[in-house]
C-alpha positions, -999 to 999 in steps of 0.1 A, spaced: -447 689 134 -431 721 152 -397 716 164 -366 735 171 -335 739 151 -310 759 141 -278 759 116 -258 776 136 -242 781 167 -258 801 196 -289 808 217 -302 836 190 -302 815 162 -327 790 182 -361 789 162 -392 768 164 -399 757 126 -421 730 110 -406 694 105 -421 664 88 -430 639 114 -407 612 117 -414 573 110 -398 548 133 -379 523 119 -382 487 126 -363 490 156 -372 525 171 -403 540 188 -422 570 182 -427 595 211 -449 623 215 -426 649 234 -451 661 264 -421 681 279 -381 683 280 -359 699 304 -325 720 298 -294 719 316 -264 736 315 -252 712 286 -276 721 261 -267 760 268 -228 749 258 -238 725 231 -263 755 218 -233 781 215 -204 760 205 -184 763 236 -183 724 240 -159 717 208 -188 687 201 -193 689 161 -230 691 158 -251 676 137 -260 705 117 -288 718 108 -297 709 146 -322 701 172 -311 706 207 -316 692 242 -314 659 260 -336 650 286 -373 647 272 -404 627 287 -437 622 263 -462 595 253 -451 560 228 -474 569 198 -463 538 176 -433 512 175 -415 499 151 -419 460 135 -399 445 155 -398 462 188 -419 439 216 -408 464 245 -432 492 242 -464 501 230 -486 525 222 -497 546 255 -465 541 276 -453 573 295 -417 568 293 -385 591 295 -353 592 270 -320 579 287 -295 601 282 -262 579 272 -281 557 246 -266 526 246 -250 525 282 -275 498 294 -253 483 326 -226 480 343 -191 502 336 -188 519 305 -170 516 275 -158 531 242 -190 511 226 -211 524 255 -202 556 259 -205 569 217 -240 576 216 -258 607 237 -290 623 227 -282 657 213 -248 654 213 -239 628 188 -276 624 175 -305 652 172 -318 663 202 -356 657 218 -371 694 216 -392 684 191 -431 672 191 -420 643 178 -386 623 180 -379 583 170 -354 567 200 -340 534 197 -363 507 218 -335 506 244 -333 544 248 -362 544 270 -373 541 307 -409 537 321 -423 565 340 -445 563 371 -481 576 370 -473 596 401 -448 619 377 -461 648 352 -440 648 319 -428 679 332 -411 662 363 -402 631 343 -383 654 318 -360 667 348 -347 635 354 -324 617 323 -293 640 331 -297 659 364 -317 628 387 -294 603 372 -262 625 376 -270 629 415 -279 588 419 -248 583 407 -226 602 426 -249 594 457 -258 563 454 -234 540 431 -199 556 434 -198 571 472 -219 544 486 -243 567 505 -254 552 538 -278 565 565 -262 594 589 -237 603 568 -236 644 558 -233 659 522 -222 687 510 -245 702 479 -234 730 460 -258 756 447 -289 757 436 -290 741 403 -305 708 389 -279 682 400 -273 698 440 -312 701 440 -314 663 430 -288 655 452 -300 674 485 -336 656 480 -321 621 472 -294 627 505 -319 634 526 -347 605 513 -317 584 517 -313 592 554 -282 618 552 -274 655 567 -273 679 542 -250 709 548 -263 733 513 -243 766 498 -256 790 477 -256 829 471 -283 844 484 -303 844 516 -332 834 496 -325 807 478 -311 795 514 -344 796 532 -364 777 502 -332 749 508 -342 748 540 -378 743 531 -363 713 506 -349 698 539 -313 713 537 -302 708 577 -273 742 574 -272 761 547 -239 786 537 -241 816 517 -212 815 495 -208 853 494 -214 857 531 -185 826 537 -163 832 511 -143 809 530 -167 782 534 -148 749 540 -141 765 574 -180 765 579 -181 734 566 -158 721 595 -174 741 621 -205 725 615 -192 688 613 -168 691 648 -139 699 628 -142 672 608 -158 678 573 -182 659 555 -182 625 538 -199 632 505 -196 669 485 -209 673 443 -184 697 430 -203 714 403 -181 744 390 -146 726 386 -116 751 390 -136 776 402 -141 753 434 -122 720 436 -99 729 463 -124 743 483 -140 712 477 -115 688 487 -114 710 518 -146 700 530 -142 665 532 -132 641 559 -101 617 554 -118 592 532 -145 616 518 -158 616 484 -152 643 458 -176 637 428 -170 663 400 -208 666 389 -197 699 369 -174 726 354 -196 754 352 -170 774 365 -138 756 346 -128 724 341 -92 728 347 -80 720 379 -45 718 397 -41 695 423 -14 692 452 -10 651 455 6 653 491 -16 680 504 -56 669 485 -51 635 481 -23 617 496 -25 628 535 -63 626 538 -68 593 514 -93 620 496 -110 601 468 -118 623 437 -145 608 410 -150 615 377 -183 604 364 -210 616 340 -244 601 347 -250 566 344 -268 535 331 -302 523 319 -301 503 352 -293 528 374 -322 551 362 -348 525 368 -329 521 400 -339 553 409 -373 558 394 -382 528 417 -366 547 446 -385 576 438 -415 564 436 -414 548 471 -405 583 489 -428 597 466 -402 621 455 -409 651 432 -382 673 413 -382 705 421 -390 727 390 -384 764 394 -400 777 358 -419 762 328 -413 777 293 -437 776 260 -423 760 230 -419 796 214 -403 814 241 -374 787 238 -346 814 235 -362 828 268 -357 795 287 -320 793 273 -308 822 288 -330 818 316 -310 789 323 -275 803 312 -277 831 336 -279 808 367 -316 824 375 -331 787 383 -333 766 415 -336 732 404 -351 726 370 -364 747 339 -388 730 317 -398 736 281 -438 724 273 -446 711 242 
């Protein structure tokens, strides 16, 4: 089977090379990768930058979507034919997580999924609607389930509220579609004056360019009566926090969906937290339950991810650096 690897670290070393197919054990499946997605994980995993040690030699990325070609003796869950996706944190079925939980993540502590062929544990995997490609259902492992999250199970989302998405990349894009499905304003930054008008088209109610607004909690507040909003994803970490924190009402929600930008950040108790009862989340996706949650949810707006470019198998470097230099709005999508 073709597959990616590499032994060492870095987006140059990358290289589509020919694997023996793998043969599920008794308690795995067998999936025929139709498509996976990249996110701005697998470019830090890739070059080393995360401090995760790999295991080499390696084959990256997490979120895939393909066909169950076989199953293992005893697995009664799935069978042959089944369109199904690969959930990220392996093991975290529901509720909170744990030590136990939390140990297992597909190209992280295991092989990754860019591969034609992969073997995933029987309760690694979530049903896909008919209404999804592979392509779209590939988006959704990391990026969907990061957004629902956030959204949905730790700020508690209700209709009318506003959010604040940030940029143009695969969690904001999730997030401004699932806001506004949900009922919810959507005030939208980003850096260009094109990439605001297609957020607009996406449903985006205000959109600030960054680089215009500098400044733009005080937009933020002009657009809200002064007030700010109740929900903002902060994707770049110290880059952005306090701005962040600036943009929320007293009693808004902070979720930090990111550190593309750093993930140190200083904090003034009295003056983020204290005075406006701010509430800042850390989170990093979620459970099994949560993304069938969301695939039902989904599939009742009839919502589709937005995918901004699809990549061949062999122009994988291409799609990593297409990725790493911030290029995309919403998702970019390897084919297999």
């Amino acid at each position: 089977m073709k597959a990616v690897r590499t032994a060492q670290t870095g987006i140059a070393h990358l290289a589509v090379t020919d694997l023996p197919k793998p043969v599920p054990q008794e308690h795995e499946v067998l999936i025929r990768i139709k498509a996976v997605s990249l996110n701005y994980l697998d470019i830090i995993l890739a070059n080393g930058d995360f401090g995760a040690a790999l295991p080499m030699p390696y084959t990256p990325a997490s979120d895939g979507a393909g066909i169950v070609e076989a199953v293992g003796t005893q697995v009664t869950t799935w069978q042959p034919g089944d369109r199904v996706a690969i959930h990220y944190v392996q093991r975290w079925i529901s509720g909170n997580v744990n030590a136990y939980t939390n140990a297992v993540r597909v190209a992280w502590q295991t092989q990754g999924v860019l591969a034609e062929y992969v073997c995933i544990p029987a309760y690694g995997l979530v049903k896909i609607p008919a209404y999804l490609t592979y392509e779209e259902a590939a988006t959704l492992p990391i990026a969907g389930l990061t957004a629902w999250e956030a959204l949905i199970n730790q700020a508690g989302l209700r209709i009318g509220q506003t959010v604040l998405t940030q940029g143009t990349g695969g969690v904001s894009i999730f997030a401004l579609q699932l806001a506004k499905a949900a009922g919810a304003r959507v005030i939208a930054t980003t850096s260009s004056d094109q990439k605001a008008e297609r957020l607009l088209q996406l449903g985006a109610d205000h959109v600030i360019n960054y680089h215009t607004y500098p400044e733009w909690p005080d937009e933020v507040k002009k657009l809200t009566a002064g007030e700010g909003v109740d929900i903002t994803l902060d994707i770049a970490g110290t880059a952005t926090i306090d701005r962040s924190i600036r943009s929320v009402k007293p009693h808004g929600f902070v979720g930090t969906a990111g550190f593309i930008g750093g993930s140190t950040i200083t904090l003034d108790i009295t003056r983020h937290l204290n005075l406006n009862f701010t509430r800042i989340q850390g989170f990093a996706v979620g459970n099994r339950e949560s993304f069938e949650a969301m695939i039902k949810a989904m599939e009742v707006t009839q919502l589709h991810p937005v995918i901004d470019r699809v990549f061949a198998l062999e122009e994988v470097q291409a799609a990593y650096q297409y990725v790493a230099d911030g290029k995309h709005l919403g998702k970019v999508v390897i084919t297999l």
